[in-house]
N, C-alpha and C positions, 0 to 999 in steps of 0.2 A: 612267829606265825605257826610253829610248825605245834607247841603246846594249844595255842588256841582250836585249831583245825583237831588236836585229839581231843580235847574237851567238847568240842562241839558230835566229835562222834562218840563220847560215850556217853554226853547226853541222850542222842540221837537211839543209842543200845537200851539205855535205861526209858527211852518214851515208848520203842517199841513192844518192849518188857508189860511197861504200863497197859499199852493199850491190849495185849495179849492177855492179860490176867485183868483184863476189864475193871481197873484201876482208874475210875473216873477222875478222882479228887486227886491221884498223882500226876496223872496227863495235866488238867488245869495247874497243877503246883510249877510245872517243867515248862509252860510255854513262855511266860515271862525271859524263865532264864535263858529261852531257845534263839528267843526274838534279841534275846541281847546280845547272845553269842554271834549269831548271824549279820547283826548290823556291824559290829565290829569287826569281824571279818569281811566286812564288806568295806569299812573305815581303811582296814589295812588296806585294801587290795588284793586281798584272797581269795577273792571269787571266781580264779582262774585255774585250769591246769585239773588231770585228772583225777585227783583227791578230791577236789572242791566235789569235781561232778560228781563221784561215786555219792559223797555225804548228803549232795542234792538228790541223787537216788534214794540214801535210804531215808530222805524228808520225805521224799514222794509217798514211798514206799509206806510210812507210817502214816501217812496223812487216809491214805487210804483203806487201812487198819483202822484208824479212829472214823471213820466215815464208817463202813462195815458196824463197829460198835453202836454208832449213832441208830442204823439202820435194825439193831436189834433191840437196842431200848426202847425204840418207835414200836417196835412189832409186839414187845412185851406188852407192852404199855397199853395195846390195842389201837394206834393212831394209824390210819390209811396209808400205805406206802403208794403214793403217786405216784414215783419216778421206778429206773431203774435203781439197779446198784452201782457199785465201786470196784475195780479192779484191783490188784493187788499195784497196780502203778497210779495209783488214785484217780484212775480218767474213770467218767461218767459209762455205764454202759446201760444201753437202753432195752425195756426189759421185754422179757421173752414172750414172744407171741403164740400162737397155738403149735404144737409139734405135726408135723405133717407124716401122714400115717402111711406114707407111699407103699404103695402094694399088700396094706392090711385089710383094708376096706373094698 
């Protein structure tokens, strides 16, 4: 278990890597094997205990990196961003409204 669980976080290092250096076609190459590494640790019964959680952090963590990247290919691209963004914990955050100029006006 203990090989599985490092493999799946230096996957985890090399997708964030990817999605930092705005590596589209190595993010897609890494998910297959990400999805494999993670059912199989989930086959073992891995999916417990504080190592699990930290590498479900740094999933989170990247997912919300590659959402970020999504969000700028969109803007490159010139496509209307409707929504908010993405946090660095990948939760949705809804987007910012007018700044309130208390005591400029």
């Amino acid at each position: 278990m203990d090989d599985l669980l490092q493999n799946l976080e230096d996957l985890l290092t090399h997708e964030r890597q990817a999605a930092i250096d705005a590596d589209v076609e190595r993010l897609e190459a890494l998910q297959e094997e990400k999805r494999a590494l993670f059912d199989r640790a989930r086959d073992a019964g891995g999916l417990e205990g504080p190592r699990f959680r930290r590498l479900s952090e740094m999933a989170r963590a990247n997912v919300g990196l590659m959402r970020q990247l999504v969000l700028v290919h969109r803007a490159l691209a010139g496509v209307d961003q409707a929504g908010g963004g993405y946090g660095a914990d990948g939760r949705a955050q809804d987007p910012e409204g007018p700044r309130l100029t208390r005591g400029v006006l």
